[in-house]
VEXBATOR-609104 format. One line per 8 residues: number of its first residue (from 1); their letters; for each residue x, y, z of C-alpha. Coordinates in nm, 2 decimals, padded with zeros to 4 digits. Each point is the difference from the previous one (the first is absolute). Layout:
BEGIN
NUM> A> X:Y:Z; ...
***
This chain:
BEGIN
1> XXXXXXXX> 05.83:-02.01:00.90; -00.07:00.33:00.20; -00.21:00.13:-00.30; -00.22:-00.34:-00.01; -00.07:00.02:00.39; -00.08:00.41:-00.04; -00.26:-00.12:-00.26; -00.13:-00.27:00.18
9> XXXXXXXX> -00.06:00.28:00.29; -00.14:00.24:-00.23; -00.24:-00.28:-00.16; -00.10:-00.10:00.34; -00.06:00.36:00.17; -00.22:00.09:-00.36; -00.23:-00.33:00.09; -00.01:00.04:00.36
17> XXXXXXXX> -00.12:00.41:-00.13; -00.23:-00.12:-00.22; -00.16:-00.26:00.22; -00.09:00.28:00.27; -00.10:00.22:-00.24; -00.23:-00.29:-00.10; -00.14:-00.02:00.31; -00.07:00.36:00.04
25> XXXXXXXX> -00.17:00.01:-00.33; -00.23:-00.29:00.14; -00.07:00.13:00.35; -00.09:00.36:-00.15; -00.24:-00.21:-00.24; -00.15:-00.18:00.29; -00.04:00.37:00.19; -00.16:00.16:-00.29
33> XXXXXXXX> -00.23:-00.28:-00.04; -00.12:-00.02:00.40; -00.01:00.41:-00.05; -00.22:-00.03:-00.24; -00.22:-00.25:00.10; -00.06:00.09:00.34; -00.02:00.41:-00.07; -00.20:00.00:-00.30
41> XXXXXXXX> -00.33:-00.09:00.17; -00.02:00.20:00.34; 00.14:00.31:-00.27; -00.26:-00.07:-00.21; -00.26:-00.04:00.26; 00.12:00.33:00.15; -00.02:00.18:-00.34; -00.36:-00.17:00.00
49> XXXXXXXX> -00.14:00.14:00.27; 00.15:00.31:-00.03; -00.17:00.08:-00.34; -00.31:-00.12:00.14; 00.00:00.27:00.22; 00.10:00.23:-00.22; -00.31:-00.09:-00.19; -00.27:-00.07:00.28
57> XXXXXXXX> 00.07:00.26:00.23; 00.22:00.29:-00.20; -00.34:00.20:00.13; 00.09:00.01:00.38; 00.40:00.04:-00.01; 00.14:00.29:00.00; 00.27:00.14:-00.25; 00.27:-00.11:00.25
65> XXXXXXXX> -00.17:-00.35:00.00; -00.02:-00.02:-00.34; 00.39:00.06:-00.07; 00.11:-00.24:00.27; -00.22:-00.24:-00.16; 00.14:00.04:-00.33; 00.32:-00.01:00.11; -00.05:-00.29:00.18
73> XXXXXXXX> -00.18:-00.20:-00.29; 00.33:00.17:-00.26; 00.25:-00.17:00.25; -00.18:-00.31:-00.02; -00.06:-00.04:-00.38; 00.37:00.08:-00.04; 00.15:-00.21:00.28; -00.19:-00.30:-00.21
81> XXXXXXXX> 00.18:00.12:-00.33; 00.33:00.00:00.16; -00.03:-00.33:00.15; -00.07:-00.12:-00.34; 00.22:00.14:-00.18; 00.25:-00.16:00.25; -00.11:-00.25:-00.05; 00.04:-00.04:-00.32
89> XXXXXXXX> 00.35:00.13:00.01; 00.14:-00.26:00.22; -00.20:-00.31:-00.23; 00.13:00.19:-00.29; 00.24:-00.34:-00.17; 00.36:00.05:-00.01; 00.01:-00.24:-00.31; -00.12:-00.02:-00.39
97> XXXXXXXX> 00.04:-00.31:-00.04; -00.34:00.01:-00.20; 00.19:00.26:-00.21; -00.18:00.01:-00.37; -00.06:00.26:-00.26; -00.20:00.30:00.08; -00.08:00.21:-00.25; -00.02:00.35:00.16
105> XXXXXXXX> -00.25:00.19:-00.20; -00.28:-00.22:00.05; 00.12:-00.01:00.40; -00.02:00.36:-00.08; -00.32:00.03:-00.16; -00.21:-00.25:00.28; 00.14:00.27:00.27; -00.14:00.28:-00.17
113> XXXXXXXX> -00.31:-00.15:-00.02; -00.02:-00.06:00.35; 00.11:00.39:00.08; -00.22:00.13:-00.22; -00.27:00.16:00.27; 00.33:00.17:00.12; 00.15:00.11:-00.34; -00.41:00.18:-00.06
121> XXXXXXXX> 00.00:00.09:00.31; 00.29:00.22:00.03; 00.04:00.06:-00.41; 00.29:-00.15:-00.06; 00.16:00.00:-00.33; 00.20:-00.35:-00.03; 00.23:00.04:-00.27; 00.09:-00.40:-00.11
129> XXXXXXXX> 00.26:-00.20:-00.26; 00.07:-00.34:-00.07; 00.16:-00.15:00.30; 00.25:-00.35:-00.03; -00.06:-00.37:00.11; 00.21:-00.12:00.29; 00.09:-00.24:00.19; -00.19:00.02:00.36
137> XXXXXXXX> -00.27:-00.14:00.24; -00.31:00.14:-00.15; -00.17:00.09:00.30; 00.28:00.15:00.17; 00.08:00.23:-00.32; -00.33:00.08:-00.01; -00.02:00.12:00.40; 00.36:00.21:-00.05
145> XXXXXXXX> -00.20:00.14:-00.36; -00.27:00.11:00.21; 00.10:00.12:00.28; 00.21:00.25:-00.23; -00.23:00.11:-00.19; -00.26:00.08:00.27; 00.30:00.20:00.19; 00.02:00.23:-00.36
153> XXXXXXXX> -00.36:00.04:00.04; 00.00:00.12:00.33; 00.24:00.26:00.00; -00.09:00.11:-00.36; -00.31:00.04:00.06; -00.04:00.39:00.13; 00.24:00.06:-00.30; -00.15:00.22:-00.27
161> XXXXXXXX> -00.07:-00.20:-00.18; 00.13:-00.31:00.16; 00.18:-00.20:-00.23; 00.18:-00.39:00.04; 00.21:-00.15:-00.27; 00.11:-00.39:00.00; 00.25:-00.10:-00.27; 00.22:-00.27:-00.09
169> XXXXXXXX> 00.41:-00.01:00.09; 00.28:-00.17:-00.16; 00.37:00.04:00.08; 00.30:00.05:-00.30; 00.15:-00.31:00.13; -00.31:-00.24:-00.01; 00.04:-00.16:00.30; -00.28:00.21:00.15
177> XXXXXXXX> -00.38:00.11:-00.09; -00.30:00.10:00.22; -00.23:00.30:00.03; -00.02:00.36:00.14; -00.33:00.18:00.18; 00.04:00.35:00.01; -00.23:00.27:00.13; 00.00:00.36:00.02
185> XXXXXXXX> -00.11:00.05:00.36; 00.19:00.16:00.30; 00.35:-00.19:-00.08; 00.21:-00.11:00.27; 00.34:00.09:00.18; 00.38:-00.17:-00.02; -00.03:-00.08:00.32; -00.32:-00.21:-00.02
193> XXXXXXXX> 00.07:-00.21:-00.30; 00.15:-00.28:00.19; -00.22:00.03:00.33; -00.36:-00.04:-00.16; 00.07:-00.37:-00.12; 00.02:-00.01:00.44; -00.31:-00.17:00.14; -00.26:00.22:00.18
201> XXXXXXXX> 00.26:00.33:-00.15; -00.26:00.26:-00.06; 00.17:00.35:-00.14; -00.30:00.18:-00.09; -00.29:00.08:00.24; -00.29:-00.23:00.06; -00.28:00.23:-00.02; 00.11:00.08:-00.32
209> XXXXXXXX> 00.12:-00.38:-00.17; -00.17:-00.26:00.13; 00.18:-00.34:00.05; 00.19:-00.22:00.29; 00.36:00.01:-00.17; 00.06:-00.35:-00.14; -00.09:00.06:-00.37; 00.33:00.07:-00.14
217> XXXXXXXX> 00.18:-00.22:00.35; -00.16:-00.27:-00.28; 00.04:00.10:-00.30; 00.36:-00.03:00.15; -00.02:-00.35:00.15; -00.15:-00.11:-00.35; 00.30:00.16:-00.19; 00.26:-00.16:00.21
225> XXXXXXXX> -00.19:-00.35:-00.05; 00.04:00.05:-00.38; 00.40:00.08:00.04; -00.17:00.38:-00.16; 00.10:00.35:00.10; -00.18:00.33:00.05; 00.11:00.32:-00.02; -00.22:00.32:00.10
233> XXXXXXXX> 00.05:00.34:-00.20; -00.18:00.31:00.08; 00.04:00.38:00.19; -00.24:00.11:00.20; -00.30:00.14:-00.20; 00.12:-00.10:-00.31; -00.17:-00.36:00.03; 00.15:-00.35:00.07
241> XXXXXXXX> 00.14:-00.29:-00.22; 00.05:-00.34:00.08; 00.20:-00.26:-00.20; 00.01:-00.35:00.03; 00.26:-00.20:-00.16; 00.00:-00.38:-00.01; 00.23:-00.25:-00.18; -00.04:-00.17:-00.34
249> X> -00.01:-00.34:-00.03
***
């Protein structure tokens, strides 16, 4: 019949789609990886020098000299950063297929630890409840946990005082549970809400927030992978929430 044949066609254009887009996914991967092993080292070894320099001779360059060099050894350090967080972007797997339960405090809790130079640093009051077990890739839940929760760190931090609060969510219908991070930094505006999950999509000044612009382009990636959402609340200066949501099993 004319419907059979129209599905057949449909069918066949949907694997002929997802075969390219296969292949794009793989020669990206392959990019990323060449990228990042042949521009890590000379950026590195440019970096190097540059900061010995700084430290041998800082005594016979002049203040021009000086900010050139620092500029130049800044570009460097960050160009290496970018590369790897490209890099890790593009390896990033699509699949959970070593899906298990996670329970999300303790994911929580580890994290913390780690950023706890930056929470003393910056005296940050992290204001915590129980969070739920899901179902996830532990490593992955734990990179899209992170990179959240530095994010609320950063642009809470010249808050007075700056404050980040991670709870638990659960939908009426059940079908859903997860997490919010919320801060009460400078906020953000309609119109960026869907552009920051971009890759490299900067909105705020890098003099002032330091980063490349992949964080949250993973935390997106990692969300997708689960079959999760995210949405992003917030008005400029009034801080910023993030939600994830991810099925129940």
């Amino acid at each position: 019949t004319s419907e059979l044949d129209e599905l057949k066609l449909v069918k066949r254009e949907l694997e002929q789609k997802n075969e390219a887009l296969a292949q794009s996914n793989d020669a990206l991967q392959q990019f990323a990886r060449v990228a990042s092993h042949d521009l890590k080292e000379p950026l590195r070894t440019i970096a190097s020098f540059g900061q010995l320099i700084q430290r041998d001779a800082k005594d016979r360059l002049n203040d021009n000299d000086k900010e050139g060099l620092e500029y130049m050894v800044d570009a460097a350090s960050r160009m290496r950063q970018l590369v790897e967080d490209l890099r890790n972007y593009t390896a990033l797997s699509q699949d959970v297929e070593q899906a298990r339960n996670v329970d999300l405090t303790n994911l929580r809790d580890s994290i913390l630890k780690d950023l706890s130079k930056q929470v003393q640093e910056h005296s940050v009051d992290i204001k915590q409840q129980a969070l739920p077990v899901v179902q996830g890739q532990p490593f992955q839940l734990s990179q899209l946990m992170q990179n959240l929760l530095t994010n609320a760190i950063k642009f809470s931090r010249d808050s007075q005082p700056p404050i980040v609060e991670i709870g638990p969510l659960i939908d009426d219908r059940g079908k859903e549970h997860g997490f919010y991070v919320r801060d009460n930094g400078i906020g953000i505006a309609e119109k960026d809400k869907e552009r920051i999950f971009g890759v490299f999509e900067r909105i705020n000044a890098r003099d002032k927030f330091e980063g490349t612009g992949i964080g949250l382009a993973i935390c997106k990636r990692i969300i997708d992978a689960h079959h999760g959402r995210i949405e992003v609340l917030g008005e400029p200066g009034d801080g910023t929430e993030f939600r994830v949501w991810l099925p129940m099993v």
